[in-house]
C-alpha positions as CSV (number, residue, x, y, z in Angstrom):
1,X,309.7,-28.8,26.7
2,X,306.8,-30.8,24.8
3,X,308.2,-34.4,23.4
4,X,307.0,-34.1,19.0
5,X,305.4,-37.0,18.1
6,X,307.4,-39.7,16.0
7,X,307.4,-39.6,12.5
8,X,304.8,-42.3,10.5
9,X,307.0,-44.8,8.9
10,X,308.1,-44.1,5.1
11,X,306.8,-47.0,3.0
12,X,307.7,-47.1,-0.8
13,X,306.2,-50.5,-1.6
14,X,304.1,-50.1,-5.1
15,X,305.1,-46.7,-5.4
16,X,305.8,-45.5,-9.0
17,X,307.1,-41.7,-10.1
18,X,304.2,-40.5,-12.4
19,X,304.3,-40.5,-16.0
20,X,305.2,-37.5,-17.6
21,X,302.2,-37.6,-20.2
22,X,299.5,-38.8,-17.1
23,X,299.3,-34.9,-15.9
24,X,298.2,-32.8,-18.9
25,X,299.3,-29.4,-18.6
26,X,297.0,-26.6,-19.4
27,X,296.9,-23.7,-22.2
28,X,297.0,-20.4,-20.9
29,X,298.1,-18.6,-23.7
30,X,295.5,-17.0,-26.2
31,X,298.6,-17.7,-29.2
32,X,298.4,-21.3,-28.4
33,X,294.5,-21.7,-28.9
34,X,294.2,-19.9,-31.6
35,X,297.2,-22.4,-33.3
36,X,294.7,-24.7,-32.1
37,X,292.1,-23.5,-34.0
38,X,294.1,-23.3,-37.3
39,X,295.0,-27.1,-36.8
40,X,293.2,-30.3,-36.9
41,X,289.2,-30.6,-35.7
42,X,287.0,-32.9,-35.4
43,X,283.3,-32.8,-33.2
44,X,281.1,-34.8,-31.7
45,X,277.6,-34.8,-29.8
46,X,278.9,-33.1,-26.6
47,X,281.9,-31.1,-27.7
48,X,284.1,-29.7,-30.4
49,X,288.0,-30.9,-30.2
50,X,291.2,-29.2,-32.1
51,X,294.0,-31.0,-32.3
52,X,297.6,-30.1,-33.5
53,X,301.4,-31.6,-33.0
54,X,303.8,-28.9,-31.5
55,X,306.6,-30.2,-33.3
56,X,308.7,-28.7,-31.2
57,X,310.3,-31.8,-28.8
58,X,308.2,-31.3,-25.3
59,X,306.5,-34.8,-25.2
60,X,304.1,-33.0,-22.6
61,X,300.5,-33.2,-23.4
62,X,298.4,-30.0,-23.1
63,X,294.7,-29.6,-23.1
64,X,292.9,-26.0,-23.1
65,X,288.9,-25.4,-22.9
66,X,286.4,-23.3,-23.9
67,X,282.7,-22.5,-24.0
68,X,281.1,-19.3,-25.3
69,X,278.3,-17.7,-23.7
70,X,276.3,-19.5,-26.1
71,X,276.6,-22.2,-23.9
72,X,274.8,-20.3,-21.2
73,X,275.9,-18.1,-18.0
74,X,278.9,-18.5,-15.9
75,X,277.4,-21.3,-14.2
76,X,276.7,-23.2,-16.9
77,X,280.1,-22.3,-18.8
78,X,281.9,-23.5,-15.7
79,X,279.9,-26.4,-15.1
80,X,280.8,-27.6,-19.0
81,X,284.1,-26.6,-18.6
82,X,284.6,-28.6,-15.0
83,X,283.4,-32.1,-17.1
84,X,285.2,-31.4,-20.0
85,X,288.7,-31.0,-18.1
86,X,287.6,-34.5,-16.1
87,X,286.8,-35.8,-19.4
88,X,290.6,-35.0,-20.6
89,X,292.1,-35.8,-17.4
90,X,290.4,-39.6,-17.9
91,X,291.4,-40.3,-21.7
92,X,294.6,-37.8,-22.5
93,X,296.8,-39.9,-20.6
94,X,296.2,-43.1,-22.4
95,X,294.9,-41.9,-26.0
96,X,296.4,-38.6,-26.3
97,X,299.8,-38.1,-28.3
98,X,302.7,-37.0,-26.8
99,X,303.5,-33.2,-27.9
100,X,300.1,-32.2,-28.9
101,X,297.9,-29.8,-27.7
102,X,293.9,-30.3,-27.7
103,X,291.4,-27.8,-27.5
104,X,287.6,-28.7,-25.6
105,X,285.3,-26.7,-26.4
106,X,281.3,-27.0,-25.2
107,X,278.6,-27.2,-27.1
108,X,275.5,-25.3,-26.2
109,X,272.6,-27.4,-23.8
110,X,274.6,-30.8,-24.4
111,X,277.9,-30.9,-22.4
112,X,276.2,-29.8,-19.2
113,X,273.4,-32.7,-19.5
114,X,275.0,-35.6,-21.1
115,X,275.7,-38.4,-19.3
116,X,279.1,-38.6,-18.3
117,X,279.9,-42.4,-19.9
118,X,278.8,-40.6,-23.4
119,X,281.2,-38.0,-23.0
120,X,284.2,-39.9,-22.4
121,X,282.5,-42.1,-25.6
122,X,282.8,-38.6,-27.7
123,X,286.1,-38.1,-26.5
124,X,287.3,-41.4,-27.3
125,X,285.8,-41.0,-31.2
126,X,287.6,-37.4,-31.6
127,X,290.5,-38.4,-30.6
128,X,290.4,-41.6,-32.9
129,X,289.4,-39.2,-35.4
130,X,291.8,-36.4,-34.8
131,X,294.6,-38.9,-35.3
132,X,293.3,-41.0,-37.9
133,X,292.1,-44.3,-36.8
C-alpha cells in the first residue's frame, strides 16, 4: 500500500471573500441587450457603451459585448471582443454601478489597434458619462 503525500498547510492570512460586484457576470440573453440598446449610451474613440439600471434588486453588475462584422472577420471580432471584456473586467468593479447592465460594443479598425491605456481612458469617460459626472 503506497503512503499519500501530506497535505500543504492551509494558510488564511490576507485572505478576503471577493466582492460581489468584482466579478461581472455576463449577458447571454438577446432580451437583455436589446433593453440595453433602448437605455442610456454614450461612445467614445474605441467603443460604443449602453448603459441601463435593472431596477430590479440584484446588486450584480453585468457586462455583454458586441461587434458586427463591420468590424472585420471572426478574428478580428474576437480579438475586439477579448480587449473589450479585459477592459470591463479592469474598470466595472470600481466605476461600475451596482444593478446595471453595460453593453461593449466595437468599433470598426479602432478597438483592435488602440492602445490598451486609451481604452481603459474611453471606458473611464463613458462610464463618467453614462452616469452623469
Amino acid at each position: 500500500m503506497t503512503e499519500m503525500p501530506p497535505e500543504a498547510p492551509v494558510s488564511t492570512a490576507g485572505m478576503m471573500p471577493p466582492a460581489a460586484s468584482a466579478c461581472p457576470k455576463i449577458i447571454q440573453n438577446r432580451a437583455d441587450f436589446l433593453l440595453a440598446a433602448r437605455a442610456r449610451k454614450q461612445g467614445s474613440a474605441a467603443m460604443m457603451v449602453q448603459g441601463r439600471d435593472r431596477m430590479d434588486g440584484d446588486p450584480a453588475i453585468r457586462m455583454g459585448f458586441t461587434c458586427s462584422k463591420k468590424v472585420g472577420n471572426a478574428v478580428a471580432r474576437n480579438r475586439a471582443k477579448r480587449r473589450l471584456r479585459e477592459v470591463a473586467r479592469s474598470t466595472l468593479p470600481e466605476l461600475g454601478r451596482p444593478g446595471w447592465d453595460y453593453v461593449l460594443i466595437g468599433r470598426k479598425d479602432v478597438t483592435a489597434s488602440r492602445p490598451f491605456h486609451l481604452l481603459l481612458d474611453d471606458m473611464r469617460y463613458t462610464l463618467r458619462k453614462l452616469h452623469g459626472g
